[in-house]
N, C-alpha and C positions, 0 to 999 in steps of 0.2 A: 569417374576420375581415374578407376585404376584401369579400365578398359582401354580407356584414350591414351594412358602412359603406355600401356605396352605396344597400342596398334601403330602409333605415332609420336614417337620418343621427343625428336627433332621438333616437331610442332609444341609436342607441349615446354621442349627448352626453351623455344626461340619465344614462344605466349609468358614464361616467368621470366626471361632476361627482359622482355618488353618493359615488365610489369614492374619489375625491380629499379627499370633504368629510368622510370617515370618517378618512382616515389624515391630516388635517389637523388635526379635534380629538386624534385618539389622542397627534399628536406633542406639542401645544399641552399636551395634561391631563399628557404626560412630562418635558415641560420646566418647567411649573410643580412639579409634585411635588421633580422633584431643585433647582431653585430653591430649596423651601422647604427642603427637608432642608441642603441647604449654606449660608441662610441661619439658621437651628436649631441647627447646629453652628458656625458661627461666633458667635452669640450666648450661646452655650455657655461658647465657650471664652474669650468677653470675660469672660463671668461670672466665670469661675474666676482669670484673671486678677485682675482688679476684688478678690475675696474673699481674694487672697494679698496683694496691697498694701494691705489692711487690717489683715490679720492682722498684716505686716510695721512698721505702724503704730502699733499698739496693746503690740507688742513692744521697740518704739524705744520710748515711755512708760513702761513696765513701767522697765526698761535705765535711761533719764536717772531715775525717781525714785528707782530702789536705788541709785544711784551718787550722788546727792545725799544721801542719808541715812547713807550710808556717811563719807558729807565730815563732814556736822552731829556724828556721835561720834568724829572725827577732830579736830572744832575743839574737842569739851565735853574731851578726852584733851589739849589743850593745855594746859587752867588744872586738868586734873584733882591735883597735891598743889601748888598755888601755888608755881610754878616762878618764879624769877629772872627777868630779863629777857633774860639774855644766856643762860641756858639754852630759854624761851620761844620768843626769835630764831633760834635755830640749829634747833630743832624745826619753826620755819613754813618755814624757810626748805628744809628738807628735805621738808614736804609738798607744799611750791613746786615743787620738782625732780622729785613724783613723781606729783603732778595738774596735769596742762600746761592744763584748762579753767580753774584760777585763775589770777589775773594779781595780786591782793594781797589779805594779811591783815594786820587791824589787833587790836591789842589798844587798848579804850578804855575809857576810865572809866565809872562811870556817869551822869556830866555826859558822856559821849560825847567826852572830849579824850585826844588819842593819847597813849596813854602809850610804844608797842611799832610796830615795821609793818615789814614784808616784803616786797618785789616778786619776780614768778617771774623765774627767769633766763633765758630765752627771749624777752624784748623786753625794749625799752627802759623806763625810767620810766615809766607808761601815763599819769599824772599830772600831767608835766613840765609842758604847756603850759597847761591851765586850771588844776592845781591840786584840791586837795583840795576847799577851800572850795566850790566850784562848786555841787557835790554835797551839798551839808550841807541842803537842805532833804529828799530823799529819803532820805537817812540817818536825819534826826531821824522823819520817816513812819515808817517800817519797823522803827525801833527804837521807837520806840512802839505800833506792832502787836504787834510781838517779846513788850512788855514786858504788852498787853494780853491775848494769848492763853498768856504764859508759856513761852512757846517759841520755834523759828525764825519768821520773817518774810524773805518777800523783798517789793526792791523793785519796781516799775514799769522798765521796759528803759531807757535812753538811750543817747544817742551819743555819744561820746567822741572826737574830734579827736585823732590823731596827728602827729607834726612832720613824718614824711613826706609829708602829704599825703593820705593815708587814715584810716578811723575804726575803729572798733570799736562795737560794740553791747555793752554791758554790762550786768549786774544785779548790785546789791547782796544778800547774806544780812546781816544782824542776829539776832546769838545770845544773849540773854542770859546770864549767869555768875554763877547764884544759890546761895551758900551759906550754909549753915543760916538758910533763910528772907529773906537779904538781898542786894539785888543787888549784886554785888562788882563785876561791869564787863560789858563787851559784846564779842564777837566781830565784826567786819567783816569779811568777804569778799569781792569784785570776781568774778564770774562772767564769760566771755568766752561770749557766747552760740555765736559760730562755733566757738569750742575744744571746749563742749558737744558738738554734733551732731559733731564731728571723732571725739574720745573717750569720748564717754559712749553712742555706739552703735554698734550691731556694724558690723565691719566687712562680712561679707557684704551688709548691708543698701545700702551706700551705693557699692559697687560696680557694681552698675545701676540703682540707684533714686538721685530726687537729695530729700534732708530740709533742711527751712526752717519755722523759727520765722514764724509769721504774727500778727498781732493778729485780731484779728474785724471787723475791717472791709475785709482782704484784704493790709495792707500790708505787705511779706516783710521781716523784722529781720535773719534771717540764713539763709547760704543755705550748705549743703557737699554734695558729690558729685559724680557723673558729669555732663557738660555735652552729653552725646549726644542726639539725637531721632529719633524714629521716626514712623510713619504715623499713629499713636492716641498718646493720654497717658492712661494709666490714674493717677489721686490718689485721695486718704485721707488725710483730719483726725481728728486727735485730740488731745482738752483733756487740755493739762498746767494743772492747777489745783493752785498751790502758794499758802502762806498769802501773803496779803498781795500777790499776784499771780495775774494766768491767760495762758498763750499757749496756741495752738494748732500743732502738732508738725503738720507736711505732708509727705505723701512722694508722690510725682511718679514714675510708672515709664514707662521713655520704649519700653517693648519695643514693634513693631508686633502688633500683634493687631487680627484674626486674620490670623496669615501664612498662606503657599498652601496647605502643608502645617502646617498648629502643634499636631499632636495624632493620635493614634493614629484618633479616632472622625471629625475632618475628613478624616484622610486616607480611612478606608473607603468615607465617602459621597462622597467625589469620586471614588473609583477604581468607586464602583458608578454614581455618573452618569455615566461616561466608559463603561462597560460597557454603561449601558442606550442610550446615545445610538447608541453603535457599531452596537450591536444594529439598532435603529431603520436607520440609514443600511445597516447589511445588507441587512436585510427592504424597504428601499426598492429597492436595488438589485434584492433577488432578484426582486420584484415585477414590475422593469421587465424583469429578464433573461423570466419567467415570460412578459410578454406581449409581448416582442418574439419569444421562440420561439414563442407560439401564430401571432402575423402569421407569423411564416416556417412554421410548419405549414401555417397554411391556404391559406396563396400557395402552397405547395409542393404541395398534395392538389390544388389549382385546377389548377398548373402541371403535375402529371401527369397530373391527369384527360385536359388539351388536349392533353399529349403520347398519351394511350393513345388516346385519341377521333379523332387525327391520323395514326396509323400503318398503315401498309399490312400490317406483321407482325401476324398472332394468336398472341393471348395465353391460354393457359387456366394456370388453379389446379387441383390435385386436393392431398384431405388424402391421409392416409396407409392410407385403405380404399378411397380410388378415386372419391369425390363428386366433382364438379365443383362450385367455389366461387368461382371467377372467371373471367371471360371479359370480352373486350373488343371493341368494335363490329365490328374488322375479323376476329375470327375466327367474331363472327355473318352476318357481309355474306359471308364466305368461306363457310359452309357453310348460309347459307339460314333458320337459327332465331333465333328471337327468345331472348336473355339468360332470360327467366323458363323458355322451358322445356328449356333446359340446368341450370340451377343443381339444385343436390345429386343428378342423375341419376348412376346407376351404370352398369357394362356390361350388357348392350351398348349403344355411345351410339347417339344415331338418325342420326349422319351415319357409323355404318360399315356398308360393303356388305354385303351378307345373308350372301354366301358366304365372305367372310371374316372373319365376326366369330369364328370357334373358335379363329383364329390371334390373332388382335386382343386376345381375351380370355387367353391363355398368356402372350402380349406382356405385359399389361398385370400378370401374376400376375409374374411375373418381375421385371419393375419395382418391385410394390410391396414383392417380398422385400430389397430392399437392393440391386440391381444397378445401378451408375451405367452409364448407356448412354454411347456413345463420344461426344467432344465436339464430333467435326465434323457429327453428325445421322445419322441414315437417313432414307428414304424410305419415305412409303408412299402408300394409296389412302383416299381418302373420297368421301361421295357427299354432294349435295348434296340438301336437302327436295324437290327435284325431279324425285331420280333421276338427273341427271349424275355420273359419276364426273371424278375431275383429282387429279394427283399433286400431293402435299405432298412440302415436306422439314421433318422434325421436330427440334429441339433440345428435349430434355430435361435440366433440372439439379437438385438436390436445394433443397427451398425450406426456409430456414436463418431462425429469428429471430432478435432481435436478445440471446437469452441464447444464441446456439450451437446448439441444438435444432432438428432437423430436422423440420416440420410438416406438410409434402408435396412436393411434386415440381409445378415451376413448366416450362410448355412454351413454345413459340415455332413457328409452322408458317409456312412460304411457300408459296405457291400456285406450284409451276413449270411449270405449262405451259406457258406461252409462254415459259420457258427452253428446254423441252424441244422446241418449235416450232423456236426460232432454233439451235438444239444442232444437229438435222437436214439446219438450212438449210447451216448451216456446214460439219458434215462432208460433207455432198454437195457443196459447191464446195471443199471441201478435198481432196478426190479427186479432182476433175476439173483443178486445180489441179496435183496432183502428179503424175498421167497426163502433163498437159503439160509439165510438166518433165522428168519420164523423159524422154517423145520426145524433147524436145529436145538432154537432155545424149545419150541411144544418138544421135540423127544428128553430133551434133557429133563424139562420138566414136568413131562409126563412119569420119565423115569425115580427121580426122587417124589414126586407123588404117590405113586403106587408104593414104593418101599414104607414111605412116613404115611399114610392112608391105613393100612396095611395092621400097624399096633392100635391102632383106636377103632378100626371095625373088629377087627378080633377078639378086641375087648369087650363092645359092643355085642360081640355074638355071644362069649360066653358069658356075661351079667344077663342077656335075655334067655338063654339057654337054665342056667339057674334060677332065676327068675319063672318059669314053664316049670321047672320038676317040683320047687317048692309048690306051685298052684295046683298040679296033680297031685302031693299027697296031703291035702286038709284035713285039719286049717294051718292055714299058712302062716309066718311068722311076721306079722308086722312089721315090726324093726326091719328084720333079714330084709324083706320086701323093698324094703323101702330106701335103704342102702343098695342094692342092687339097681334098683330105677334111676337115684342119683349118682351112681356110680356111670350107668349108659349117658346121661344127659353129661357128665362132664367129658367123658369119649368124647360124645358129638359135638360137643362146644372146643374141644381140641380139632377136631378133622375139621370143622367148619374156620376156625383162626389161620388152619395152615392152606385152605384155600381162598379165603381172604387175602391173606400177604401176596402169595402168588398173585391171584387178581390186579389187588393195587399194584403189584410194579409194572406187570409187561401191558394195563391198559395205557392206553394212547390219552392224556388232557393237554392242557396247554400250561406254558410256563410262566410261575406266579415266585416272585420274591415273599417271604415269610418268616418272621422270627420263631425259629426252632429250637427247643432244648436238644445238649448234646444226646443224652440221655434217652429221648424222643426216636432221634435217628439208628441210633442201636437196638432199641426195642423192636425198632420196624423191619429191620431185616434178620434181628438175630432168629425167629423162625425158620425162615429161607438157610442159613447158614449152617445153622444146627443140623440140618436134614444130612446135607455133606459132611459134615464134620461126624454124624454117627456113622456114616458107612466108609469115610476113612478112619477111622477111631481120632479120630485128634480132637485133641482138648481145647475148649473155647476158654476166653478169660477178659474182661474191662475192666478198664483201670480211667477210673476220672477224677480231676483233682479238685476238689471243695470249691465250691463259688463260681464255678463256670457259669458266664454268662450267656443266653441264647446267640445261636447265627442268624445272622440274614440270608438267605436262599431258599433256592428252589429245591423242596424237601425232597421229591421224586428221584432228579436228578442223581443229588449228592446220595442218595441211596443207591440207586444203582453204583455208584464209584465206588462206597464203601460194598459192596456186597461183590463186585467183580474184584476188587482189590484183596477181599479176603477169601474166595474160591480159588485165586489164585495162588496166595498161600500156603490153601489148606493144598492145591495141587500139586507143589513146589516138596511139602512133605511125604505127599505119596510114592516113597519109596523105601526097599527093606532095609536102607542104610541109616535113615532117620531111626533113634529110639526115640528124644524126646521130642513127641509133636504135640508142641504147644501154638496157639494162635494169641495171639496179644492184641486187643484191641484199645487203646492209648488215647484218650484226648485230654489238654495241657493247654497253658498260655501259651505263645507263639515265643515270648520272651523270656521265659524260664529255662529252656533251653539255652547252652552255650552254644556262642554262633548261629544263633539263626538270624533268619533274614528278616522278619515281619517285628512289629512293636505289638506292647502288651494289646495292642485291640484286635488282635487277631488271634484267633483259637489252631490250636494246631492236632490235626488227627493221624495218627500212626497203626500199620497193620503190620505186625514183626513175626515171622516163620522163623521156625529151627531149620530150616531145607538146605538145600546142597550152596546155595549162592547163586548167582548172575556171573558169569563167564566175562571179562572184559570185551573179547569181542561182541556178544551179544548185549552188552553195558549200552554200548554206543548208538545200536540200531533199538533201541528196546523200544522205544515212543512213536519208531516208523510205522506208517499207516502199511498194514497188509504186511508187516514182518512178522511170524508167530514161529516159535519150537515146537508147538505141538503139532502133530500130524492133523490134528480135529479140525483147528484153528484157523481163522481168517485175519488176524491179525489186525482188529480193529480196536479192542477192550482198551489198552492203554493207550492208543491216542483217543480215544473219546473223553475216558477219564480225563488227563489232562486239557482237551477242550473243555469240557464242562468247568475243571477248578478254575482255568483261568478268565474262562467267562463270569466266573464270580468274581473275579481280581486275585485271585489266590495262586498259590506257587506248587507246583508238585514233584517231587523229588524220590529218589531214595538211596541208600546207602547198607552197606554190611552190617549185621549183627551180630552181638558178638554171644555165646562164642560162635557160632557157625549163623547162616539163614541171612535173611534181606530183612529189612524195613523199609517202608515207601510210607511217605509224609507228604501231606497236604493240609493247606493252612483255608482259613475263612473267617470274612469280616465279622463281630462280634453286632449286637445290637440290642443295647441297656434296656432293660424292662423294668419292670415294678416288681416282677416276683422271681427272683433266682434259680439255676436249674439245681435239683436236689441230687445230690452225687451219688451214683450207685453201685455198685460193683458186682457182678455174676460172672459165676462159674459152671462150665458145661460139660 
């Protein structure tokens, strides 16, 4: 991908503005579809809305005419066998108490003067303040409709004034009272238009819808119900056409529509455009995850290409019949072929030697039956297109894809000749190397041999020399004798210890972990040490502290350390400036010491010289292999020393003494026994 951007910029703008301008309309042509369907559904469901507030309209008209018609054979049951007036009165006055939309009935003649009248008992006089009279021209209206179409009539609405201060909207009925042919009187009745819509419609209706009497030219006469609003007003008119009158019945539903969710079919189509959207922001995502993996692919195939193309290691592929299927520049430059005419060659390849290809070829049957070869490689021979042979080392490993499956066997070869050059170089000066060190430690040690050798044969000569004069003049003295003999056999049990010690250090065994007293390791070189220490004059001295418990290690070893550590010492004092040359040999807990580094389970041993000190600049280099102050020296003693502590796990150090001289410390793992080392202390 990064190739293609840079080779052909234009190409790859004009392939992403494609790419973009396609999943641009796609989203635009999905966001209008679910637009439309969720506006579809919300016009839906105004619909259905809309179509129940009508229904609910035309149901309240139904409702106020049968209950006004139910009133009209309620009033003709009043004069039905020409009742009295005080049985009349007590009749209206009980219809008063049981239709609360009337406010009064009158009985009147048919000159229309009251003979009879009744007010509801639920308000006051409705009357009181204008009076009957007021009304007398819509009376006489309506009772003359009444009397023209021979039936009910209503009036025209008006307003009625209250003494409180508020009004009422009223309508007159006029019934005529015709018997046998003659009009006998009139029914009057007072309608309270707000009592109407109160009682004369359901009450489910007006629970969330609010109903109002209107005229036709908008103006609301009367108005009952809920006073809530919402986001939409859904209304519905409907003609109440009564004789001699018309209103229009309104009902007002204050519900919001459409809500978020207001219906089973809005909710599906929002739950499938939230569905399809999500989708979309998926697939846009997965898009970008798609091509930012192909970038990181192709950076990555780029980026390995320059790592295989940059290695000094050859690489081959083989499948699992033994083709060769990859190869990488440095395993071509390493054996002379160009890549084409290796790829799908079988055995035998043309970079293996003639004479060994029968071996080459079993090798290679071996391998492809299933045999993982060891992991730290073998060696072998190839030659080069030229006929040079040069040693390889080969890593072989099973080549694994990425379902598990094993595909071929994937290799790795280094070119080691010139390891195997500098191998040579090394062990010939590592022999000439250790030649000079033999001689040097046999003279060294031959030299304090013959000095310490030297007091116990002389002793030796002169107990047998005495020993010879008492036997020439007899008889000889028993006792004398006999002291003198045991006097020689402890010489020789001396000369013989001190070539013992010597023996066990510089012989060669192998290295064995073992719980040692400290005690133990002192013993075992303090021979060795003594011998220098007499012919420097310097005083030897141990100091160990109660209840030391045995180390773990390798006894040998850590003898040598301590025996090179305190020659060094004792060398350090070999000068006329030193008086007091003492050697201190120290072993302690590791944690009794302030500021050390190790916990109580580590023992800690010390060799402290009165000598001139360690120079800072020499501080620095002390531990370098092949650094040495002495002329003699090969500068190997103190980095071996420190190899060996810390091959134990232990830490090796030192520091100034005071008042003058070094001390150099080294610590070792402790390891609990059943019998405690016994503390000892000598001086030399």
């Amino acid at each position: 991908m990064s190739v293609e951007i840079a080779l052909h910029p234009w190409r790859w703008l004009q392939s992403m503005w494609r790419r973009w301008s396609l999943w641009s309309l796609l989203i635009a042509l999905v966001v209008g579809v679910l637009v439309t369907l969720v506006w579809l559904a919300g016009r839906y469901e105004a619909s259905q809305v809309q179509n129940k507030v009508e229904r609910d309209t035309a149901d309240a008209v139904t409702d106020i005419r049968a209950a006004l018609a139910r009133n009209i054979q309620s009033f003709q049951a009043l004069h039905a066998a020409d009742p009295s007036l005080e049985d009349w009165n007590a009749r209206a006055t009980a219809m008063l108490r049981e239709r609360r939309e009337l406010l009064r009935i009158e009985w009147r003649s048919p000159a229309l003067r009251v003979q009879a009248e009744a007010d509801t008992p639920y308000r006051g006089a409705v009357f009181a303040q204008l009076g009957r009279d007021g009304s007398h021209s819509d009376v006489s209206l309506s009772c003359a409709t009444a009397r023209r179409f021979n039936g009910p009539a209503y009036s025209t609405s008006y307003f009625l004034p209250q003494p409180d201060g508020r009004g009422l909207e009223v309508m007159d009925l006029c019934l005529p009272i015709v018997r046998s042919g003659h009009l006998a009187g009139h029914v009057l009745a007072t309608y309270s238009l707000q009592d109407m819509l109160a009682d004369l419609i359901g009450r489910q209706l007006t629970r969330s819808q609010e109903a109002s009497f209107i005229e036709a030219d908008g103006t609301r006469l009367a108005l009952y119900g809920t006073s809530r609003r919402g986001a939409r007003v859904f209304s519905a008119q409907q003609l109440l056409d009564l004789p001699g009158n018309a209103m229009l019945l309104r009902l007002d539903s204050w519900r919001s529509a459409p809500d978020l969710l207001p219906n089973v079919l809005t909710a599906l189509v929002t739950c499938m455009s939230i569905a399809l959207v999500s989708v979309l922001v998926l697939l846009a995502k997965d898009m970008r995850r798609r091509q930012r993996a192909e970038r990181d692919l192709a950076d990555a195939l780029a980026f390995r290409k320059a790592m295989e193309d940059s290695l000094l290691t050859g690489l081959r592929a083989r499948d699992l019949d033994g083709r060769i299927t990859y190869v990488n520049p440095a395993f071509c430059n390493m054996v002379g072929f160009a890549p084409e005419e290796l790829w799908g060659t079988d055995a035998p390849a043309p970079y293996w030697p003639p004479e060994l290809v029968g071996e080459y070829e079993q090798r290679q049957a071996i391998r492809l039956a299933g045999n993982v070869p060891p992991r730290e490689g073998f060696e072998s021979v190839f030659q080069r297109k030229d006929g040079t042979r040069f040693p390889v080392l080969i890593i072989e490993a099973p080549l694994i894809n990425a379902q598990g499956v094993q595909t071929g066997w994937m290799s790795a070869f280094l070119d080691i000749s010139e390891q195997r050059r500098v191998e040579e170089i090394s062990r010939a000066s590592q022999e000439r190397l250790q030649a000079t060190a033999r001689l040097a430690t046999v003279g060294e040690m031959a030299s304090l041999l013959s000095h310490e050798l030297n007091q116990p044969l002389a002793a030796i000569s002169s107990y047998a020399t005495g020993s010879l004069n008492m036997l020439e003049h007899a008889p000889a003295d028993a006792a004398d004798t006999a002291v003198a003999l045991r006097r020689i056999a402890e010489q020789a049990e001396r000369a013989g210890r001190v070539i013992k010690s010597v023996h066990d250090f510089v012989r060669r065994r192998e290295e064995a972990h073992e719980a040692v007293a400290p005690q133990a390791l002192l013993d075992a070189i303090w021979p060795l040490i003594s011998l220098q220490a007499r012919k420097l004059g310097v005083q030897l001295r141990s100091e160990l502290a109660p209840g030391l418990p045995p180390v773990r290690c390798d006894r040998t070893m850590v003898e040598q350390v301590l025996l090179n550590l305190a020659r060094n010492g004792m060398q350090a004092m070999d000068h006329p400036s030193v008086q007091q040359r003492l050697l201190l040999l120290r072993v302690t807990h590791a944690g009794a010491r302030e500021g050390a580094s190790r916990p109580n389970g580590w023992l800690e041993f010390s060799v402290a010289d009165g000598g001139a000190g360690i120079p800072g600049d020499v501080a620095a280099r002390l531990f370098t292999p092949f650094f040495t102050t002495k002329p003699e020296g090969m500068g190997l003693g103190l980095s071996l020393c420190r190899t060996v502590v810390e091959q134990h796990g232990g830490w090796l150090g030192f520091e100034a003494n005071q008042p003058q001289g070094t001390v150099f410390r080294f610590t070792l793992p402790v390891q609990v026994v059943d019998t405690p080392a016994i503390p000892r202390a000598a001086v030399a």
